[in-house]
SEZA-176228 format. One record per residue (C-alpha): residue in one letter; x, y, z. Coordinates in steps of 0.5 Angstrom, whole numbers, padded with zeros to 4 digits, always signed. Each point is the difference from the previous one (the first is absolute). Layout:
N
aXYZ/...
# end
This chain:
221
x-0078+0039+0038/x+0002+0003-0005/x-0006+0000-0005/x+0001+0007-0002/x+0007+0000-0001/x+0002+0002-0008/x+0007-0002-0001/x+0005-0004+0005/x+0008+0002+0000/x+0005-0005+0003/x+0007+0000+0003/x+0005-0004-0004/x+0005-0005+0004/x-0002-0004+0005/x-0009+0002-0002/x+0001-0002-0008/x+0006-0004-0001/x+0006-0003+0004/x+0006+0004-0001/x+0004-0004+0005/x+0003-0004-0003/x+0004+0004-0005/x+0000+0006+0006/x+0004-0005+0005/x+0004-0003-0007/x+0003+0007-0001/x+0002+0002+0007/x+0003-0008+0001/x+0003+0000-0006/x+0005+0006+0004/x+0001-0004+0006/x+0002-0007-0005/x+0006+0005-0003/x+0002+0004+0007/x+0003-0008+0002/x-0008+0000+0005/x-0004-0007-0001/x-0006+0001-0003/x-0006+0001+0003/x-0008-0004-0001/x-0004+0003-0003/x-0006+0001+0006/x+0006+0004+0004/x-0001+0006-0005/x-0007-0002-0002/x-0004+0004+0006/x+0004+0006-0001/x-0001+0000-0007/x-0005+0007+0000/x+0005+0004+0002/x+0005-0001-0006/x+0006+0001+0001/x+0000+0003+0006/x-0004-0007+0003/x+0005-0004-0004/x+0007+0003+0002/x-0003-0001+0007/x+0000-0007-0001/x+0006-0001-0004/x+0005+0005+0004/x-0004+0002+0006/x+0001+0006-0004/x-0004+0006+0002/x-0001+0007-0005/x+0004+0004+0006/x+0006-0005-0002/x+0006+0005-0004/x-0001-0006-0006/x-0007-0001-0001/x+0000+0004-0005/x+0005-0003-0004/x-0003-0007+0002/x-0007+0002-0002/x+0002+0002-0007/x+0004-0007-0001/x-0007-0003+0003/x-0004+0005-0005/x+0005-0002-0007/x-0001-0009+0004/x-0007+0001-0001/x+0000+0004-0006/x+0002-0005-0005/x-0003-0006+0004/x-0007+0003+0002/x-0005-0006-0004/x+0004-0006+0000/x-0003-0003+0007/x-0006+0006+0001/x-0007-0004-0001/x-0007+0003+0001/x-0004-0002+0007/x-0004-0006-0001/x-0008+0003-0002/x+0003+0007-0002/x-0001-0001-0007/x-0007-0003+0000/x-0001+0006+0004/x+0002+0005-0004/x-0004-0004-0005/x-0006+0001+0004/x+0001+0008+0000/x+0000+0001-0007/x-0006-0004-0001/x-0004+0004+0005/x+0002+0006-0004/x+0004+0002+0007/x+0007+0004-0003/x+0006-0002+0004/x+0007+0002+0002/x+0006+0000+0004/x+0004+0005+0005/x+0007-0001+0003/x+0005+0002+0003/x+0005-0004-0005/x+0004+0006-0004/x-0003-0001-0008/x+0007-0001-0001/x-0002-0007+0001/x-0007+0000+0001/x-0001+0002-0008/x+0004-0006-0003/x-0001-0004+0004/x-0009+0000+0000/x+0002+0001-0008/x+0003-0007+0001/x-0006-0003+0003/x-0006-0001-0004/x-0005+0001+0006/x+0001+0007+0001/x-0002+0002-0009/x-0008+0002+0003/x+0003+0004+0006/x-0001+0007-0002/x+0003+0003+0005/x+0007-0001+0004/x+0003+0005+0004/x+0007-0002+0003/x+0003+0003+0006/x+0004+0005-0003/x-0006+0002-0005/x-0002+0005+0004/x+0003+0005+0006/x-0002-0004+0006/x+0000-0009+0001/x-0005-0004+0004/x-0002+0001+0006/x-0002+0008-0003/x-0006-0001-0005/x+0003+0004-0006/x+0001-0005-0004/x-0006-0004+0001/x-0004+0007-0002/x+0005-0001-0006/x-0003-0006-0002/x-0008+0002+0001/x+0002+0006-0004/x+0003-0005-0006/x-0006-0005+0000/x-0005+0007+0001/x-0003-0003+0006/x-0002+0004+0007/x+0004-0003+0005/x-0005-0001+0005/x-0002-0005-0006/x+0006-0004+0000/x+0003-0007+0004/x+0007-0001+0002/x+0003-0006+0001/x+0007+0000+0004/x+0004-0005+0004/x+0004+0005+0005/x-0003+0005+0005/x+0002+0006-0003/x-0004-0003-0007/x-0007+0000+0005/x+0003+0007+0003/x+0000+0003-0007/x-0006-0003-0002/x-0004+0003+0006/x+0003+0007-0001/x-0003+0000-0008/x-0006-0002+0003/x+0000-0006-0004/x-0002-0007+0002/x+0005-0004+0003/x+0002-0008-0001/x+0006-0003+0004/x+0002-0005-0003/x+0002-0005+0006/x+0004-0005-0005/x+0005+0006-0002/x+0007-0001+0002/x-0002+0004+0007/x-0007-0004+0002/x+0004-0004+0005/x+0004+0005+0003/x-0004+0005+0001/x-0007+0001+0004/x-0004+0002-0007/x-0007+0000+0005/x+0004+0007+0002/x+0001+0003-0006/x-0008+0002+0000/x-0001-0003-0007/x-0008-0001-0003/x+0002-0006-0001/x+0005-0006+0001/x+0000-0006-0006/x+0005-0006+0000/x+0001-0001-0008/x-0001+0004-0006/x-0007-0003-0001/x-0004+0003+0007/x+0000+0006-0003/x-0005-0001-0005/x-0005-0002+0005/x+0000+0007+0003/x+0000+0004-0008/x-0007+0001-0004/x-0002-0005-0005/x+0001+0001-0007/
# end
């Protein structure tokens, strides 16, 4: 499907790793020191595409219109700050997959609407994200996804047409900004909202169910 594509570009949390953990860990750690019992993780886990914004819904019920949220979203923030790898892990097949790119010579990236306060750290930590030659966070560029900006920033960084590029995200707006840039679109239904949501609306090019089902849709090496 994507024999002529030159160059793939993934979301980060819930497409390339599973945060989570350390996600629903930073907003728990806040409800355990206000007296609150403690949450499962599975409580947080679908929300966990929406940060904070997802995961102090969960844990107070909390919106963004709340007179606090601010002030809880910045405790959230420093929570996950200085615990953001301990339980994060990669998604099974992800590293053969990537593996697999740089073999056939197909450069990668990641776009993300995580702030590069800690996008940056936290793939430096990770030893898969050292041939990704392009990451573009959520304030890298003055608009977020759904708006394609920032996918035009990392075809521009990996100097590839964007006509030319997949995009691989597990939440809708990931496929509406894909769409936008004129990329080829990949929902990844294994993604923290693959079971909520009716990913065959989203209008992808194509659906997949682990990492490794890309690869049947790239050009060989």
């Amino acid at each position: 499907m994507f024999e002529q594509a030159q160059a793939v570009l993934f979301d980060l949390d819930g497409t390339l790793i599973d945060s989570a953990p350390d996600l629903g860990a930073a907003a728990d750690k806040m409800r355990v020191e206000r007296g609150l019992p403690s949450l499962p993780l599975e409580t947080y886990r679908p929300m966990a595409g929406a940060g904070a914004r997802g995961m102090l819904g969960i844990a107070f019920g909390m919106t963004p219109e709340h007179p606090d949220f601010m002030q809880f979203r910045e405790e959230f923030f420093v929570n996950y700050e200085n615990a953001m790898t301990e339980r994060t892990r990669i998604f099974d097949g992800v590293v053969d997959m990537i593996d697999a790119l740089v073999q056939r010579g197909l450069p990668w990236g990641v776009v993300t609407n995580k702030s590069s306060r800690f996008t940056d750290p936290l793939t430096a930590a990770m030893p898969l994200f050292a041939t990704a030659r392009a990451i573009v966070s959520g304030d890298t560029t003055p608009h977020a996804k759904p708006h394609p900006e920032p996918l035009f920033e990392a075809a521009r960084r990996l100097q590839v047409a964007p006509e030319r590029c997949v995009y691989v995200g597990d939440d809708e707006r990931d496929i509406v900004a894909g769409l936008a840039a004129g990329m080829g679109t990949v929902a990844a239904s294994y993604g923290y909202l693959g079971q909520q949501a009716d990913v065959s609306r989203w209008n992808a090019h194509l659906h997949i169910h682990s990492p490794l089902d890309l690869l049947k849709s790239l050009r060989s090496a």
